[in-house]
N, C-alpha and C positions, 0 to 999 in steps of 0.2 A: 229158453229152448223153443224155438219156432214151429209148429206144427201145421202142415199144408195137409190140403185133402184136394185129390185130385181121380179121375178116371186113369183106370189101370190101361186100359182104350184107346185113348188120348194119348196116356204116355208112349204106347205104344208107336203111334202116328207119327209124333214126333219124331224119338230114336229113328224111326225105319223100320223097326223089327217088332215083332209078336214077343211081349213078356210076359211071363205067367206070375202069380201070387209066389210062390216059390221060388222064382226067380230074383223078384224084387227084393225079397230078403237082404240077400245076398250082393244085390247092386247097389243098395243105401249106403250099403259100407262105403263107398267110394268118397261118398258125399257126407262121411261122419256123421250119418244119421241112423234109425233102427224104422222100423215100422212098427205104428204101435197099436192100428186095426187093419183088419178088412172085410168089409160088408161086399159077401160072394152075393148076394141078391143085386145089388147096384153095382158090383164091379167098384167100387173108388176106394181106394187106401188111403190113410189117414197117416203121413211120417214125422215126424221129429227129427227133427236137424240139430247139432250140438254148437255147431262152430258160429258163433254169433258175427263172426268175422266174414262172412261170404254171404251177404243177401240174398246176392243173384241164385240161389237156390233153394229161395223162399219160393218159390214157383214151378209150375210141373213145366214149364218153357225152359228154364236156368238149369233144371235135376234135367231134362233131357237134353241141351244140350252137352252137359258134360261127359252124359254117357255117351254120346253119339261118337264121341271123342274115344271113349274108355272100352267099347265096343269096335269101334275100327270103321265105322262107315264115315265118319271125317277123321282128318285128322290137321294141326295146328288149330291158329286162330279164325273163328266162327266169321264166316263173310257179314258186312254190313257195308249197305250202301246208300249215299244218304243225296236227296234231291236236293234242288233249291226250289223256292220261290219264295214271292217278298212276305214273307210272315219277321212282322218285327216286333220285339218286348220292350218300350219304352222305360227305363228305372231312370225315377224321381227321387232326387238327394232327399228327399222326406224322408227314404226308409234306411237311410243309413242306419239312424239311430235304433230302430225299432225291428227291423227283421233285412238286412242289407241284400241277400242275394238272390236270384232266382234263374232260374234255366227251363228252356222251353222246345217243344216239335209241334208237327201236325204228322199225323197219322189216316193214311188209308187206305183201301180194302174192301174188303167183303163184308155186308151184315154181319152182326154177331148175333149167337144164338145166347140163352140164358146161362148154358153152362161156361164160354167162353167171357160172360160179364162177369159171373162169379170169381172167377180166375181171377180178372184184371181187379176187381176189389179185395182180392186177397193177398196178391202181392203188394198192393198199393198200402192197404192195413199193415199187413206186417210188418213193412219197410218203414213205416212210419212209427209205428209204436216201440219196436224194436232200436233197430239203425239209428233211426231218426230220434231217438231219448224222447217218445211220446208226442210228437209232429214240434217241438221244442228246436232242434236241430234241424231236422229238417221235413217237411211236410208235402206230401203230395196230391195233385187236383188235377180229373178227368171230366172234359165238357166236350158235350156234342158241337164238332169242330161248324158247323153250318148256320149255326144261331151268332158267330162271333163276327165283328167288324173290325179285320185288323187298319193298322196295327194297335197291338193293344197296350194300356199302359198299367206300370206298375208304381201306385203310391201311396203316402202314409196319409192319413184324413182326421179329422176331429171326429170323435167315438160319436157326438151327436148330428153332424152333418149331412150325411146319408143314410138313404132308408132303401130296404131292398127285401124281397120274398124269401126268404132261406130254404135251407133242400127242406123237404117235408113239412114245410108250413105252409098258410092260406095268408098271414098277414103281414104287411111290411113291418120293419124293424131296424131300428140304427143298431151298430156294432155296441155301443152300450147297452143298448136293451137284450140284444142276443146273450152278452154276457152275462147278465142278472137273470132271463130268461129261458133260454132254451137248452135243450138238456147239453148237448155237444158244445155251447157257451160257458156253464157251469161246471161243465167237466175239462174243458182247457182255457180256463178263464187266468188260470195262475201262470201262463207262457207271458203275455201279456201284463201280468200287474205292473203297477207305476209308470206306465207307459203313458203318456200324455197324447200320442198318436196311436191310431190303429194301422198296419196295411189292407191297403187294396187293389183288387185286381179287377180293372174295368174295358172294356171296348172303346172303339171312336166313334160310336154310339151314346158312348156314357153308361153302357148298360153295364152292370156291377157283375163280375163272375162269378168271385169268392171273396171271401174274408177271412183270408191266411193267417193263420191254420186252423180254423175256429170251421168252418162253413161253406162251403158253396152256395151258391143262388139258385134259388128252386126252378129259374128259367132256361137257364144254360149250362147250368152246373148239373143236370141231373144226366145222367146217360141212360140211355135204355136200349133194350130189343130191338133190335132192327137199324140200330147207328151205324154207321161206316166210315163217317171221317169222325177224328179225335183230336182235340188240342190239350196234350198233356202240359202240365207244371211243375216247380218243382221250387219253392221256396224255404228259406233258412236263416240261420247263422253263420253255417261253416259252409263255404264255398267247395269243397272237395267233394263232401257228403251231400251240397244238391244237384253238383253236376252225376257223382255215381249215382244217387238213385234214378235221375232224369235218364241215364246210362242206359241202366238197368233195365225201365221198361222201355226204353226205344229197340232194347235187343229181343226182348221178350214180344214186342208188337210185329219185329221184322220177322221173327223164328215163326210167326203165324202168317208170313203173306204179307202181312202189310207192308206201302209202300213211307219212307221215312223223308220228312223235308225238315230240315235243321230251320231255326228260328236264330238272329240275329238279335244278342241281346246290347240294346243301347244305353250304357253307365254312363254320367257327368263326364268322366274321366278316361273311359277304353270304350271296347267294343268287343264280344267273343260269337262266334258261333255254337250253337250246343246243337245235338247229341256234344260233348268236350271231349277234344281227343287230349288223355293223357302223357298219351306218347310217352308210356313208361319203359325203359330196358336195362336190363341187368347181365354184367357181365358174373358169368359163371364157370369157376375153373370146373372142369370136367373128374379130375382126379378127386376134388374136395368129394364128389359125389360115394365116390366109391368109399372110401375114407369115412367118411360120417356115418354110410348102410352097411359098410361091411362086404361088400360085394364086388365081381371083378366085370363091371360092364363095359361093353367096347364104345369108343363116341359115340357110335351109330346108333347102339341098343338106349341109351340116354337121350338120343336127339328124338327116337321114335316117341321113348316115354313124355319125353317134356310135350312132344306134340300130341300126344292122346290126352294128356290134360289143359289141351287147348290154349298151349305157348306155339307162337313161331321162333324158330332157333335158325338165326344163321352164324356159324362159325361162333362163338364163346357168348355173341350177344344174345339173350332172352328177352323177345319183347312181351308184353303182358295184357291180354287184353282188356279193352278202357272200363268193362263191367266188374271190373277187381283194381279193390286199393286196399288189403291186404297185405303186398308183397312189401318187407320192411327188411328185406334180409335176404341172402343166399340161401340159410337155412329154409325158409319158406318154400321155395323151389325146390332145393330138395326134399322134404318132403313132402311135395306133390310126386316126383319120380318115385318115391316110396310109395304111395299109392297107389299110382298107376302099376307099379311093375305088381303089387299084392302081398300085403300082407303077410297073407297064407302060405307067400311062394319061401318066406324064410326062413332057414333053415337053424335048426337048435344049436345052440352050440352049450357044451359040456362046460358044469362050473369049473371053477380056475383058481378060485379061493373061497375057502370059511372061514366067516365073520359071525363070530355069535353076537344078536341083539342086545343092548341093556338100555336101561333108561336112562337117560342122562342123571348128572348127578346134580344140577340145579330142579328136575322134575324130582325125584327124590326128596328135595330138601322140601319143596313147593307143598309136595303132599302130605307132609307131617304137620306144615302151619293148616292145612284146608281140614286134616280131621281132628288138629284140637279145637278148630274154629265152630266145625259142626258140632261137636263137644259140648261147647259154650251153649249152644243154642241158637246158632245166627243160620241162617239159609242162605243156601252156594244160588250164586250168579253166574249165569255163562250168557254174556250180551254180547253181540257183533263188535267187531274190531272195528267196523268203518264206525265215522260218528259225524260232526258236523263243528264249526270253529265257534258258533252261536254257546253250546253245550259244554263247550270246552274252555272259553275263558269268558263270554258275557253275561249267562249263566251263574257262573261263580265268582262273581266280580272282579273278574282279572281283566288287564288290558290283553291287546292280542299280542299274542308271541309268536315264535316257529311252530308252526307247525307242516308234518307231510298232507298236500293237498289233491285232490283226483282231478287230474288236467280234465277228463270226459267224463266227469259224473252221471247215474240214472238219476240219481234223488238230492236234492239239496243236504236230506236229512243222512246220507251216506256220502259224504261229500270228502271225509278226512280221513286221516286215522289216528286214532287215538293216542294222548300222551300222559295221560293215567286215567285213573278209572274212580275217584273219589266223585265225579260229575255223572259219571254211571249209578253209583249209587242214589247218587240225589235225584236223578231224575225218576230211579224203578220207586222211590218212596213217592214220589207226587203223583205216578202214573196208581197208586195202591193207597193212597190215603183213605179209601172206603173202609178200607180191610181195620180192626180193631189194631191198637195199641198195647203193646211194648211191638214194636218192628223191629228185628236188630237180621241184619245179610251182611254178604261177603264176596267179595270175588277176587282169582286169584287168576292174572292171565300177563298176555303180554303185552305191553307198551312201545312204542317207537317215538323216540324223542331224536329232535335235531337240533344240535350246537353246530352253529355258522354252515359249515360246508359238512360237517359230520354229522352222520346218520345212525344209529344205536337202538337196538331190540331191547328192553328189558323185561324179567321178570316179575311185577309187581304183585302185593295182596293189599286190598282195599276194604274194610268193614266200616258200616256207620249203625247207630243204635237211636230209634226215632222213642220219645213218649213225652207227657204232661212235663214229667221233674227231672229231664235226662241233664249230665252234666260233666263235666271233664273226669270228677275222681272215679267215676263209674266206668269209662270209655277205658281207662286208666288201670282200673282193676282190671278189667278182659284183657287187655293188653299185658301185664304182669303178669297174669296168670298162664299164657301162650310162651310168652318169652323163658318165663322159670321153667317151666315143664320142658322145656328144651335146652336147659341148661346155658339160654345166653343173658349174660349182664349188659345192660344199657343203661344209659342216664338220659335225659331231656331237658334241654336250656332252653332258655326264652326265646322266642322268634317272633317274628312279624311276619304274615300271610295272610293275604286282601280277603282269603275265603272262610278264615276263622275269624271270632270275635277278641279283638286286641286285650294282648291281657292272659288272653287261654286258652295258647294255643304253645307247644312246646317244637323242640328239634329233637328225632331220636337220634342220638348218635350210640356208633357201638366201635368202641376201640379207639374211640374219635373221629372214626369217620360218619359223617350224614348218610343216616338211609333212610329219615322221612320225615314223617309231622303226623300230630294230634295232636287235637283241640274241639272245642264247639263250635260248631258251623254259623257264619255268622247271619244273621237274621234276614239282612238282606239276600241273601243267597234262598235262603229260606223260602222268602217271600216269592222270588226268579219261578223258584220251582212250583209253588203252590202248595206246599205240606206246610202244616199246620199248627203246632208243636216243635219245641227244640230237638235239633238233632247237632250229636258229638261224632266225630268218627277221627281214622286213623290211613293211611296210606305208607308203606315202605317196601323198599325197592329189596326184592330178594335177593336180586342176583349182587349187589353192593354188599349186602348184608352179609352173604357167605364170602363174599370176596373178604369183609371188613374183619369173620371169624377167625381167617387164616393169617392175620396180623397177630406177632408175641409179641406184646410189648417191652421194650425194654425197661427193664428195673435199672433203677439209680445206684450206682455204687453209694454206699453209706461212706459218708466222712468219718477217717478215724480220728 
């Protein structure tokens, strides 16, 4: 959840119009955000934005454009108009490998005052830590455009080969050294591991600008007071994500006066201009609108709407402008017209049917094993669903299998989602091996397993029992003890599983059908995790389980 702090002042200049604290309230809504201070001695609000999906109002330039839209002093897409001259980005096949894309302007204008530099660092931060999955995807860099000799190049270097002044430093440093050194090096030091090249971004001077996404150079890289031309960046992974953010502050630069000249980026292989025009349009049937909000709007009243949230509409097409790559859908659009037209303008409508609540009846089942497990003495787990594929089979010495994976990850470490929870356990024991001995937890949640093309929720409960002399007949009795108390019969055959020790580790079945495994965890797993002591545990799928109760077997007719 992004939070900007900008002059109430300011925003106002933008819009057009005088807003008062009172007002602002009221206007965040548009932009799915709240206000969450304001300091009446400085005039500046402090908002919260929800929608991580629309950068461009990470900024008091982006939140007032759209009101200018939502207000009525514009309406469609926000003019921009972009200069030439020869400003050219040289990319060197070095950086395929290592950070492949980049996108670039020149920007200028007027002096900037301090409050207008903080701005521009605050959109730049956000968009990068946010959007950008921590300057990982994609990473942004502001340099006083009058110190640079285009054109300039972009390439990948030996981490020891060049030396250069970083922003707030006094001494030279190779991209190695930055790394092991300096704090903004140490802190995005892991974008970069095992990279055998570094990027860089230098002049036809040779003078070094930055060291993407790690640093700028304390000569050119640094902006200050009193700048007026600007050569933005805009380096990455994903191609889409460096042209919007490069987007993004070209519109937010022009929304201030400034005048915009596109940069000519030169690839091995193509050539693009940026600001990058998307040229996104969507065709949009009119009636779907009415239909999905419930309301009876004339084309006209829809064409107005879609243009105060800053679409141009001609006849069914909707173009989008290039500062949003959100739109994946009709439904999107509409509800922007749901926006714009208000919330508050909707009218109640009278229930139509009663549905009394109940809990499902695998949650039912779920909670009678979780309070004899408490019972026993084992302490409840409730750990995040995402997990990582490292946790999930190399960890417990499995090969890798299926698993669901997060196309846009934040974290390496929430990168999956999970496909049971017995790796949960093992790892809350290694993360608590301080804590004294007998350990014994549980958790009782949901799993999503994939067979080939199918995809499946299940219900599982997981308990393991850590100490000095822990062992299968013991895991064994807790387990018996669960299962009688709830009146189901099982038996357990022999099994073979890479993460118990061969020999002692069983199959539950109930009915004959498979709902899990126990056994002692096997040593090398053990060792993965760093707990210290044997540990036994247990894993079965609830939802099979009840399935498996509602099986009557059939009895054999007796031979007479």
């Amino acid at each position: 959840m992004p939070t900007i702090t900008f002059s109430l002042e300011d925003l106002g200049k933008l819009v057009r119009k005088k807003i008062t604290a009172k007002e602002l309230d009221h206007l965040v809504e548009y932009g799915k955000g709240e206000v969450k201070a304001f300091d009446e001695k400085l005039g500046e609000a402090q908002v919260n934005f929800d929608d991580t999906n629309l950068p461009y109002l990470w900024s008091v330039e982006g939140f007032a454009r759209l009101l200018r839209g939502i207000i009525g002093n514009e309406r469609g897409m926000p003019k921009f108009t972009l200069k030439k001259q020869d400003y050219r980005v040289v990319v060197d096949s070095s950086v395929k490998q290592v950070r492949p894309y980049v996108a670039a302007f020149v920007a200028k204008g007027e002096k900037i005052n301090d409050y207008l530099l903080r701005q521009m660092i605050q959109l730049q931060e956000k968009f990068c830590e946010s959007y950008g999955k921590r300057r990982e995807k994609a990473a942004i860099g502001v340099y006083s455009c009058g110190k640079i000799k285009f054109p300039v190049h972009y390439k990948a270097v030996n981490p020891k080969s060049v030396s250069f002044v970083p922003l707030d430093h006094k001494k030279e440093m190779t991209p190695e050294e930055i790394l092991e050194n300096h704090p903004k090096g140490k802190e995005y030091a892991w974008i970069l591991k095992d990279q055998k090249k570094y990027p860089l971004i230098v002049d036809s001077n040779s003078e070094v600008l930055s060291f993407p996404p790690i640093i700028n150079s304390n000569e050119s890289g640094k902006v200050k007071v009193g700048d007026d031309n600007f050569f933005v960046e805009v380096t990455g992974t994903d191609e889409d994500t460096v042209n919007l953010g490069l987007n993004i502050m070209a519109q937010a630069f022009y929304d201030r006066g400034f005048d915009i000249y596109s940069a000519e980026i030169r690839y091995s292989d193509k050539k693009i201009t940026t600001p990058f025009d998307f040229n996104q349009t969507v065709e949009l049937n009119f009636e779907d609108v009415n239909k999905a909000l419930g309301l009876k709007l004339t084309e006209n009243q829809i064409k107005i709407l879609l243009e105060k949230a800053r679409y141009n509409v001609k006849g069914n097409t909707i173009s989008v402008p290039n500062y949003r790559k959100d739109i994946l859908h009709t439904v999107d659009i509409i509800e922007d017209v749901a926006i714009a037209y208000g919330f508050d303008k909707f009218q109640e409508m009278p229930l139509q049917k009663y549905t009394p609540g109940d809990t499902s009846e695998i949650v039912r089942f779920a909670d009678k094993f979780r309070e004899l497990m408490v019972g026993r003495g084992f302490q409840e787990l409730m750990s995040p669903i995402l997990t990582n594929k490292e946790l999930m089979f190399k960890k417990m010495n499995l090969e890798e299998g299926e698993i669901i994976e997060i196309k846009d990850f934040m974290s390496l470490t929430f990168s999956s989602v999970r496909n049971w929870l017995l790796p949960v356990m093992m790892d809350a024991l290694g993360k608590n091996k301080h804590y004294g001995y007998p350990q014994k937890m549980f958790e009782e949640g949901i799993v999503t397993v994939k067979n080939k093309d199918k995809i499946e929720d299940y219900n599982r409960l997981a308990a393991v029992i850590a100490h000095n002399k822990m062992n299968f007949t013991e895991m064994k009795q807790n387990f018996d003890y669960v299962m009688k108390s709830l009146g189901i019969a099982y038996e357990t055959v022999d099994a073979e599983h890479d993460s118990f020790i061969e020999g002692r580790v069983g199959r539950v079945l109930v009915n004959g059908k498979k709902v899990g495994y126990m056994g002692e965890i096997s040593p090398q797993v053990i060792i993965n995790f760093g707990v210290e002591v044997p540990v036994a545990g247990f894993e079965i799928n609830l939802t099979d389980l009840l399935e498996a109760m509602k099986i009557v077997p059939k009895l054999k007719e007796k031979k007479k």
